[in-house]
Kinemage of the C-alpha trace (Angstrom):
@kinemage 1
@onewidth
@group {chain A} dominant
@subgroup {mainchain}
@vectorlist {calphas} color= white
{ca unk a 1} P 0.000 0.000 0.000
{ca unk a 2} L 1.459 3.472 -1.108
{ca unk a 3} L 1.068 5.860 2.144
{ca unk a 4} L 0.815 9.260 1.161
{ca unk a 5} L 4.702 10.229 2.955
{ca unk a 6} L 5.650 8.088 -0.256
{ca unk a 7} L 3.894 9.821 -2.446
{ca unk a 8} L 4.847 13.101 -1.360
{ca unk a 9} L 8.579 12.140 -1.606
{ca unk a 10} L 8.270 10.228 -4.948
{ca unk a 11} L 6.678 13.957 -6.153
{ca unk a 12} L 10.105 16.105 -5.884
{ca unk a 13} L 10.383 18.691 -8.225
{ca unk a 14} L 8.520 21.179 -9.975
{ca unk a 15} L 4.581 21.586 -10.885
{ca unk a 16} L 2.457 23.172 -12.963
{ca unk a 17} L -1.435 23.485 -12.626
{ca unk a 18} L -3.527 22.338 -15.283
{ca unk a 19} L -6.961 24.477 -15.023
{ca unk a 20} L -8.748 22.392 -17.915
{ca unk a 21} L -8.959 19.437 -15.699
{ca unk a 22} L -9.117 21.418 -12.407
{ca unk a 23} L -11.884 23.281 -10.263
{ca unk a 24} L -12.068 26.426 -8.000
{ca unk a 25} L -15.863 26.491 -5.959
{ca unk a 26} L -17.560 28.042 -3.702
{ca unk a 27} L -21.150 27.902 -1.980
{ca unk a 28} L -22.587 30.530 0.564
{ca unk a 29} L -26.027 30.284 2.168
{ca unk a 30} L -28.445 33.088 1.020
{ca unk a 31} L -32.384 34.143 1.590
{ca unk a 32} L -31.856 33.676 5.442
{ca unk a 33} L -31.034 30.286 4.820
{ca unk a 34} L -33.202 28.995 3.025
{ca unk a 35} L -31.709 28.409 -0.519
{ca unk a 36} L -27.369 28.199 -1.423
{ca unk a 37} L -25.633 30.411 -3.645
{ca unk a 38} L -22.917 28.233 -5.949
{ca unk a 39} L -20.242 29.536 -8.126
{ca unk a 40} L -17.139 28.563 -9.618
{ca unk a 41} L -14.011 30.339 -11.281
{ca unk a 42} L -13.060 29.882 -14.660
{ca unk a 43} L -9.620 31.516 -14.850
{ca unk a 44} L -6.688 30.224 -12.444
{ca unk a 45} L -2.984 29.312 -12.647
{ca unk a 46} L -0.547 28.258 -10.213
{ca unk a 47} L 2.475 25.793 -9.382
{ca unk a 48} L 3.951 24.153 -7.404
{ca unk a 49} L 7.669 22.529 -5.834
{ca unk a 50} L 8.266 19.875 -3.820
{ca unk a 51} L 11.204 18.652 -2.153
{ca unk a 52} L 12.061 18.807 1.887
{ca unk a 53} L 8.903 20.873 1.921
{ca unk a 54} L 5.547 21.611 -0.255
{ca unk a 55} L 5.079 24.834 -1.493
{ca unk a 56} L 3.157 27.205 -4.401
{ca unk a 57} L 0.565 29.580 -5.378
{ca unk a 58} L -2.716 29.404 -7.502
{ca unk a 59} L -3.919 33.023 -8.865
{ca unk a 60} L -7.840 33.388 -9.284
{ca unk a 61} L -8.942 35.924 -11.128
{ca unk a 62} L -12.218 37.181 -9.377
{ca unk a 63} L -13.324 38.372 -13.106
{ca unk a 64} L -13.641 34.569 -14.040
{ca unk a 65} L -16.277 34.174 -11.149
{ca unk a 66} L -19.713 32.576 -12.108
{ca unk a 67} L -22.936 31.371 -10.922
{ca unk a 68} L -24.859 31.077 -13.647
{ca unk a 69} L -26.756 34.853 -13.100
{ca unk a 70} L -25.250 37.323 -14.849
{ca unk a 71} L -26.493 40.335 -12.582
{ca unk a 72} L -25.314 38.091 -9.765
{ca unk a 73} L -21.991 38.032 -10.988
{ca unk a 74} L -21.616 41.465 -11.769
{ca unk a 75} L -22.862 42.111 -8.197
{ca unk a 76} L -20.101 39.316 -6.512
{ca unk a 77} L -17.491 41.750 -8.538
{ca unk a 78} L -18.710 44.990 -7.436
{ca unk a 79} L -16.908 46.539 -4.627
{ca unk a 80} L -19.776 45.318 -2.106
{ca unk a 81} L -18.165 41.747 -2.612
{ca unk a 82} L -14.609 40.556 -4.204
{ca unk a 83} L -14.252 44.443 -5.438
{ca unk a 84} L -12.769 43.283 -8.853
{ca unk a 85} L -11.498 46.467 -9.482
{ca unk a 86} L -9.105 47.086 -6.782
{ca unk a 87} L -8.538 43.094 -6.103
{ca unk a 88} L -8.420 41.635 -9.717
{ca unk a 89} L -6.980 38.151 -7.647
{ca unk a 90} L -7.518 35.811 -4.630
{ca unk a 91} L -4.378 34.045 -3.820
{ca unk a 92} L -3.488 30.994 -2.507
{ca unk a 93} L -0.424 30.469 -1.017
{ca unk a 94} L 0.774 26.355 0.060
{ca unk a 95} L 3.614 26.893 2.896
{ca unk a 96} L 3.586 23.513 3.756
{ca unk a 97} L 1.852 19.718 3.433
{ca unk a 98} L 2.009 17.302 6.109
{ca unk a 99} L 0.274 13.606 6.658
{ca unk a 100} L -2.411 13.585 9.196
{ca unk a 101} L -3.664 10.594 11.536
{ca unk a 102} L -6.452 10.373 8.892
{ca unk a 103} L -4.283 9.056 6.042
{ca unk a 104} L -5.172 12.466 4.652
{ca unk a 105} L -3.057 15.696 4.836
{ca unk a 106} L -3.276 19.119 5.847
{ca unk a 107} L -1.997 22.287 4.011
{ca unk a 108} L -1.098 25.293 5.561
{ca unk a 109} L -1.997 28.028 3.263
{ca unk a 110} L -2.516 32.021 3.535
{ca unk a 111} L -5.142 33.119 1.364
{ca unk a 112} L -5.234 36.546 0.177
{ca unk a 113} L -8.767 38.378 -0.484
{ca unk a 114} L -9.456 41.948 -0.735
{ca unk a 115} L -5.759 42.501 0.107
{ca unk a 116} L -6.719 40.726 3.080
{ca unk a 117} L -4.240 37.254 4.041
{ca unk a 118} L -4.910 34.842 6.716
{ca unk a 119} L -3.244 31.248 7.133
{ca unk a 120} L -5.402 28.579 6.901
{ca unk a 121} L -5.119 24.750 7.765
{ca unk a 122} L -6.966 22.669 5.151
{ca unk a 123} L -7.573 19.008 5.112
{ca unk a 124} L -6.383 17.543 1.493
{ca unk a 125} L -6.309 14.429 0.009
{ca unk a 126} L -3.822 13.201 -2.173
{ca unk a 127} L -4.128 11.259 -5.361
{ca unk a 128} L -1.875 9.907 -7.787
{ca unk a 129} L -3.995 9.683 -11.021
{ca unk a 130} L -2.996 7.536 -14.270
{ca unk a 131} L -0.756 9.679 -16.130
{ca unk a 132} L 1.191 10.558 -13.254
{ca unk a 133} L -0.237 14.169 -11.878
{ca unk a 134} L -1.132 14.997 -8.627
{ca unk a 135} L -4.656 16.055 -7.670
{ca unk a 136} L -5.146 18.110 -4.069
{ca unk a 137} L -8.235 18.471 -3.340
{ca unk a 138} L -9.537 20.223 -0.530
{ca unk a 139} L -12.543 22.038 1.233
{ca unk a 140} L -12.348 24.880 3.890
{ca unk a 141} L -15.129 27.042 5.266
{ca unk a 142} L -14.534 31.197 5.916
{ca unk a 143} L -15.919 33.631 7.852
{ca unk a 144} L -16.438 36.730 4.495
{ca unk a 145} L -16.212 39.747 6.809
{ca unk a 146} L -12.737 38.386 7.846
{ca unk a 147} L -11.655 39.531 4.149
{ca unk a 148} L -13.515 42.499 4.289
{ca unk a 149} L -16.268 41.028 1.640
{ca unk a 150} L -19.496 42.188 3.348
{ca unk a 151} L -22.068 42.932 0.981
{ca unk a 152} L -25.140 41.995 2.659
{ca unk a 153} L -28.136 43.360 2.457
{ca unk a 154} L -30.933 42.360 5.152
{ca unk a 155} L -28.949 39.989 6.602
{ca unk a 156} L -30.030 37.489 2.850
{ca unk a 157} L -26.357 36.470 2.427
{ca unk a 158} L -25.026 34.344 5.263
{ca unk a 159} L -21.633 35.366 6.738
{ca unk a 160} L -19.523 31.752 6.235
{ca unk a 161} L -18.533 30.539 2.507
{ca unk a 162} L -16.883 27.081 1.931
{ca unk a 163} L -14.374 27.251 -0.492
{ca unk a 164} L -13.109 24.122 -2.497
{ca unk a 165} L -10.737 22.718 -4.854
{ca unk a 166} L -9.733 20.204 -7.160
{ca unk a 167} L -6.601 20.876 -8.477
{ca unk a 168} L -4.589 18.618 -10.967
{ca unk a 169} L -0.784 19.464 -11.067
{ca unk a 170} L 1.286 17.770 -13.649
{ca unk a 171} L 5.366 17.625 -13.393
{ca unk a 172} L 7.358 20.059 -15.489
């Protein structure tokens, strides 16, 4: 059985994110509740390098984001939300990836929103697929109004978002 310290140390080197076989989500509860917001991001890049430790950085353009409602979209952009204009990126920053008691793995990340960074601990999993890549992919939940993304008007949009990825990485 391959445990997931050998993958990690038969992955030295370099990495490169391939969006067209990755995804960037997110879901927030709305209407007090009662119905859930979904959206994704369509334009993303990023590597990666491993050796004695894991480290990289996937860029998000918050242009790219959609849910399927144009008005919606535009609105997510304006400066009540992601502010587009003054933050054209999230950021994602891996500073390190170590096995858990799970069989899983936790990354400790800072993501950047608004101009706004905090470190994060996410739970990954690991996967070697076919051809060789990598895919991480992991789930976290925010507080918005930690990253200074607010917009909320009569209390419809709820103040946590869970954030996920899949992200396939192939060796340069």
């Amino acid at each position: 059985m391959t445990t997931l310290s050998d993958v990690l140390a038969a992955s030295t080197g370099n990495w490169t994110l391939v969006p067209n076989r990755s995804r960037v989500t997110f879901r927030n509860k709305t209407l007090w509740g009662l119905a859930t917001v979904t959206g994704r991001f369509t334009d993303f890049a990023g590597a990666g390098t491993a050796d004695d430790a894991v480290s990289g950085q996937v860029v998000i353009a918050v242009a790219s984001l959609r849910t399927g409602i144009g008005k919606r979209d535009e609105h997510l952009r304006s400066a009540d939300f992601f502010d587009a204009e003054a933050h054209p990126d999230i950021t994602v920053r891996a500073k390190g990836l170590v096995p858990s008691d799970d069989g899983a793995a936790r990354m400790t990340t800072v993501l950047t929103v608004r101009g706004v960074s905090k470190t994060l601990e996410i739970p990954v999993d690991v996967e070697v697929l076919d051809d060789g890549a990598l895919q991480l992919s992991g789930r976290c939940t925010v507080q918005r109004a930690e990253f200074g993304v607010s917009g909320n008007l009569l209390g419809m949009v709820g103040p946590t978002t869970e954030l996920s990825g899949e992200l396939v990485f192939t060796r340069d």
